[in-house]
VMD Tcl script that draws the C-alpha trace (Angstrom):
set ca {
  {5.99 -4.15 12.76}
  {7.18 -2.88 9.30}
  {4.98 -0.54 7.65}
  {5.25 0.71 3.72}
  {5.66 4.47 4.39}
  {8.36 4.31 7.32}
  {10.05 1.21 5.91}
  {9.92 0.02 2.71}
  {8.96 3.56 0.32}
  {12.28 4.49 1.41}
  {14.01 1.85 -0.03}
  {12.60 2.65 -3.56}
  {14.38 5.65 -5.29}
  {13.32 8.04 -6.94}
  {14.87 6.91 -10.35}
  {13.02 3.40 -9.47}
  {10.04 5.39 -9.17}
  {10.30 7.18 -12.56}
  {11.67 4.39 -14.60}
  {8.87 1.78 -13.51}
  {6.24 4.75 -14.52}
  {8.45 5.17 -17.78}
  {7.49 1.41 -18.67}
  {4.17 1.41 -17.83}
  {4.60 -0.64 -15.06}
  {2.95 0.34 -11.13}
  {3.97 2.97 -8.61}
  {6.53 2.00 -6.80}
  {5.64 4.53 -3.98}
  {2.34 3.45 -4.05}
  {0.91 1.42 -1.03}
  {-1.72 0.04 -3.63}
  {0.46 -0.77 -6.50}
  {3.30 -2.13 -4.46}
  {1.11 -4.31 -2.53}
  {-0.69 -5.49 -5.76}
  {2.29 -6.29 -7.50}
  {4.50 -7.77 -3.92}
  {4.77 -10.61 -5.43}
  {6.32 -10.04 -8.66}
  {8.60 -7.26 -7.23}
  {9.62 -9.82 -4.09}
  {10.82 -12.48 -7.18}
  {12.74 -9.15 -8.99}
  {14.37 -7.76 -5.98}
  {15.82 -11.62 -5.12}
  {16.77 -12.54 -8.25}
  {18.54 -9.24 -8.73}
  {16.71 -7.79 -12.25}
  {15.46 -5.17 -10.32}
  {16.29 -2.50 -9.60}
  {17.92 -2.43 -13.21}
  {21.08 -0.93 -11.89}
  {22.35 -3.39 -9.71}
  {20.73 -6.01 -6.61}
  {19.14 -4.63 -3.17}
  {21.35 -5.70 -0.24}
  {19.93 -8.65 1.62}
  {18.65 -7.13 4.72}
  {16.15 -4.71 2.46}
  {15.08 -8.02 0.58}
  {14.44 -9.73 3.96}
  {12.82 -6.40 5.18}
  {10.91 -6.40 2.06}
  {9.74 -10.18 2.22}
  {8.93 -9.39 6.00}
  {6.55 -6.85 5.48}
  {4.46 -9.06 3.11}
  {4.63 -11.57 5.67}
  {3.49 -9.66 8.50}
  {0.18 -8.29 6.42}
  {1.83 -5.18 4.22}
  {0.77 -2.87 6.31}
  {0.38 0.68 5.04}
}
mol new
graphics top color blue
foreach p $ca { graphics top sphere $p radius 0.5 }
foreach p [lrange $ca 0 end-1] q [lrange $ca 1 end] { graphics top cylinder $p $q radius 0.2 }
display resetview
């Protein structure tokens, strides 16, 4: 079972981190904020706007998309 700390926090840099906070956006190390938000960041990460600096690989989308499918579990 994928969890948010062991599996998908990692996949979020650090730069991700700061620039989402720059905006005014959520946490994206945040169990809360990313599981508020899956959604929207799900749609981002496949249609490649984020993270800003270029698309995730397709296994950490999948990963990703799994982990709100099994529950997001912290």
């Amino acid at each position: 079972m994928i969890s948010f700390d062991t599996d998908i926090k990692p996949l979020f840099r650090q730069k991700d981190v700061v620039a989402m906070k720059k905006y005014g956006a959520f946490d994206l190390h945040s169990f809360e904020d990313v599981k508020t938000n899956s959604n929207e960041i799900l749609k981002r990460l496949q249609d490649g706007t984020m993270p800003c600096d270029g698309a995730w690989q397709k296994d950490n989308i999948d990963k990703f998309n799994t982990w709100i499918q099994e529950g997001m579990n912290p």
